[in-house]
N, C-alpha and C positions, 0 to 999 in steps of 0.2 A: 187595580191591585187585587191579587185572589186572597177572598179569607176562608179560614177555615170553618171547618162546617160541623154544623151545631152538635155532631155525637162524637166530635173527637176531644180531647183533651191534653193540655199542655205533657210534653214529652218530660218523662223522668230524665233526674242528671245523671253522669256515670258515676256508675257506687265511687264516693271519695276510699282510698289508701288501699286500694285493690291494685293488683300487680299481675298482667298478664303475659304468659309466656309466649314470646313470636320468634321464631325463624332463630332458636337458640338461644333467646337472650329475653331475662323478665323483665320489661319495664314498666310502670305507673300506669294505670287505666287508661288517664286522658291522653297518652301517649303512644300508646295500639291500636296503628292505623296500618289500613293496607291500601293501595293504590288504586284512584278512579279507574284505571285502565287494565283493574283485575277483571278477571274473564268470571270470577266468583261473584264480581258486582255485578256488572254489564251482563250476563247471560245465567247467570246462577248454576254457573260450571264448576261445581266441587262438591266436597261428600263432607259427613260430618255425623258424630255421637253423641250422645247424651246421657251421662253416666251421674250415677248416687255414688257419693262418700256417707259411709257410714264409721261412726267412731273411728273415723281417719284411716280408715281401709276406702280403697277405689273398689268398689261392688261389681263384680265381675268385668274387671281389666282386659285383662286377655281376652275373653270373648269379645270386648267390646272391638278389640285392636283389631281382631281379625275379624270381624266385622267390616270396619271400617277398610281394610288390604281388599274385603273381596268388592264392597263396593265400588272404592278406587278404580280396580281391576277390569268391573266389567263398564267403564266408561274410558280406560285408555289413560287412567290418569297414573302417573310413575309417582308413589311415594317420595319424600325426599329425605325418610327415616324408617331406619328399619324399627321392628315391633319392639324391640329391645330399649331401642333410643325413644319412641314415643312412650313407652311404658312409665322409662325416667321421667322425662321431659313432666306428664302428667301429675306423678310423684311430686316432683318439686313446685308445681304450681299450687298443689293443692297446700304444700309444709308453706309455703310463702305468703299463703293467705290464712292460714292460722285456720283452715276450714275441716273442723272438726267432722261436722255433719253438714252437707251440700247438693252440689253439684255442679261438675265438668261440664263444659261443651269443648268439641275436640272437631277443627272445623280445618280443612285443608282445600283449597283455593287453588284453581287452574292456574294463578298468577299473572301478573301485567302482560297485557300481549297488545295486538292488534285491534283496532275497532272491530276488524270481521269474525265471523264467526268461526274461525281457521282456529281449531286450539293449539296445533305444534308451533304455532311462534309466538307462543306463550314458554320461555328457554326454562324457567322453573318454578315449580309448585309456591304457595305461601303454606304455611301451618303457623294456627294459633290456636291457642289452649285459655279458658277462662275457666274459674273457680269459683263460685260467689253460690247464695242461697236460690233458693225457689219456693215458689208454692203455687202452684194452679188453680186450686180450690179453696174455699176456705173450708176453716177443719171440721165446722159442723156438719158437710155435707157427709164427713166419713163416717159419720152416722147414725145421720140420717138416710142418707140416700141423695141422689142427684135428680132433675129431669131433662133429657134430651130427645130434641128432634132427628126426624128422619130427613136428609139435606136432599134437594130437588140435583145439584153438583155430584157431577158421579163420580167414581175414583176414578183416576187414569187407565184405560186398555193398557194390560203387563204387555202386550206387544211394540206398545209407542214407549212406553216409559215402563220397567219394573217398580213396582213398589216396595219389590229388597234391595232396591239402590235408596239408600240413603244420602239422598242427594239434598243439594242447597235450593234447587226448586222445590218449593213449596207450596208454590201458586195454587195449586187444585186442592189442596188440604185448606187455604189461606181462605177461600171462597168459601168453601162450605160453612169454615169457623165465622167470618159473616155472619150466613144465614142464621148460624148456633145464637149468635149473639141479639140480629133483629127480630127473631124469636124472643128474646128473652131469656135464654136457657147458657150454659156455657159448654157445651159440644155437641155434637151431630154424629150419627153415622150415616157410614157413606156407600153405597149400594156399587154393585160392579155394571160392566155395560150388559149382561144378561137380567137385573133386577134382583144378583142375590146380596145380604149381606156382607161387605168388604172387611171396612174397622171406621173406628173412627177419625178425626181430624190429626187426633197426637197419640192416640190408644187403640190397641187393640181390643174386640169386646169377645164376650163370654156369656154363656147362657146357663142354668142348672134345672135339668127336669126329672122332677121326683116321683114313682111311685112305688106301691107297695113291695116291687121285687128292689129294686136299685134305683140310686142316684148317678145320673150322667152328666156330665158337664160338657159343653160345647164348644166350638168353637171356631170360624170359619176355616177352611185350609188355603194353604198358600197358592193353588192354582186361582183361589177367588179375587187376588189382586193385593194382599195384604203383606207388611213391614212382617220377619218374623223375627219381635218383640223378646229383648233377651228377658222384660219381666214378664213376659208371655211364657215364655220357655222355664222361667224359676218356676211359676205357678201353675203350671204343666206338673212339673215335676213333686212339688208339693200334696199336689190331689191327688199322685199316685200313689205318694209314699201315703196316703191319708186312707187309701184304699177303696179310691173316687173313678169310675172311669169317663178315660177322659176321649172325648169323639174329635176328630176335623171333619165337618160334613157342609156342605153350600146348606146357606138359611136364609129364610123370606122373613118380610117384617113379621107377617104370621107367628112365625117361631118366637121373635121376640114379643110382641103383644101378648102370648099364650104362657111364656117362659111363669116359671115358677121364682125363677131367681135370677137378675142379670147383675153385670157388674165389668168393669172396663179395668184395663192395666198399663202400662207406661213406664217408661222410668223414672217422670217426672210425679205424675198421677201415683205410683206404686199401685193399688187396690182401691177402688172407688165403686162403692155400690150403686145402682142406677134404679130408681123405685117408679121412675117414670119415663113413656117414652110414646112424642106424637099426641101426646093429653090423656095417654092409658095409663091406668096405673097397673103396675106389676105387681100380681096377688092382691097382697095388703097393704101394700104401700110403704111396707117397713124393709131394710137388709134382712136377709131370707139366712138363715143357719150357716148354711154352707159358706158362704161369701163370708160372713164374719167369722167360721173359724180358720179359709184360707187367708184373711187379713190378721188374725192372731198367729197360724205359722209362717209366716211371710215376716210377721216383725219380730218373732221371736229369733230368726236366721238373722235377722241381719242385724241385730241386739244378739246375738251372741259370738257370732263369726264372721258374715259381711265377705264370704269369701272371694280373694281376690282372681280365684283359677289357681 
């Protein structure tokens, strides 16, 4: 009989009086289930979001929507609702769980098909919608600061897989968060097939280097293999309005070991300072200016507007 093995740990239960919306209709947690013989189990054929409610606003909705159409899109998969109907759909998941401040996953499924790897006889999509809390981190680390490794697991070549498909394969993200963990640490970044700088496991990352004339901020570009991160794109836009400029340029660990300031983003993560990386510490070891005043305008946005698009 196989047992389980010694660093894993009994599986949490499903949040009791949680209500999740599937295929039109909300029912009871332990009750949203999708079929062994979905193509989204069996091969990890389907696309998916991960969205912050804030003070009961869904934090950029419509981007996330259309997000999710073009992911869809460039894998052949036909929506089963248009951005208007998922928009509600989301809406009412979030009022049905009473989730003031959260997070959506918004996860749409090739649907029950065939054993083989043939997705048209798969006749139609699943979607389901969940609403319930998160945290990735604990909150000291916001800071303080995080430390992560650099993962031996490369990202995927954008030729085999893009990494702006926000797909249900995970696996190459999954590995390297491993390594994050038998390290000791709880993320990684993840290098492309030439050795430069990608993102990390679930975040995009970011660098700040100071000197006497200006502050730059970093940031890998999207030909480097990376997700482009709608709180990538908020805190893009923040450091402009901050009067920060902002780079997309290919980066070697060099750049990060050297950086003055680092710090990773997410939807889930929000703003996470990183003080260490590979056993280096970054400067001094503490959140560097910059990074805590983009994490002070970052929460003042979405403490005051959270806007939805």
């Amino acid at each position: 009989m196989p047992t389980r093995s010694s660093g894993t740990t009994d599986p949490p239960s499903i949040p009791a009086g949680k209500r999740v919306w599937i295929d039109g209709q909300l029912v009871p947690s332990e009750q949203a289930t999708v079929s062994v013989f979905d193509h989204g189990v069996l091969y990890g054929d389907g696309v998916f979001e991960g969205i912050r409610v804030y003070n009961g606003r869904v934090f950029k909705l419509a981007t996330h929507i259309k997000r999710l159409h073009e992911s869809a899109r460039a894998i052949r998969l036909d929506l089963p609702y248009t951005a208007d109907q998922i928009a509600e759909a989301v809406r009412a998941t979030v009022l049905a769980n009473q989730q003031h401040n959260g997070y959506v996953r918004l996860c749409v499924t090739r649907g029950p098909g065939t054993l083989g790897l043939t997705p048209f006889r798969c006749p139609r999509p699943v979607m389901f919608i969940i609403a319930d809390d998160i945290r990735l981190y604990p909150e000291q680390m916001y800071s303080d600061g995080m430390a992560i490794i650099t993962a031996s697991t490369i990202r995927n070549h954008p030729a085999a897989l893009s990494p702006r498909i926000k797909s249900l394969n995970y696996l190459n993200n999954i590995l390297a968060k491993i390594e994050a963990i038998d390290a000791g640490v709880m993320e990684a970044v993840m290098l492309n097939a030439q050795g430069f700088v990608a993102e990390c496991t679930a975040d995009n990352i970011f660098i700040v280097r100071q000197d006497d004339r200006e502050t730059v901020v970093r940031t890998p570009p999207l030909h480097a293999g990376i997700l482009d991160g709608i709180t990538k794109q908020t805190v893009e836009h923040i450091a402009r309005a901050a009067g920060l400029r902002m780079e997309a340029t290919d980066m070697t660990r060099h750049d990060l070991y050297t950086a003055d300031e680092v710090f990773i983003t997410g939807s889930a993560a929000e703003i996470m300072p990183v003080t260490q990386i590979d056993g280096r510490t970054i400067l001094d070891g503490k959140p560097g200016p910059i990074t805590r005043k983009l994490i002070e305008a970052f929460h003042q946005l979405v403490s005051n507007d959270a806007p939805e698009d």
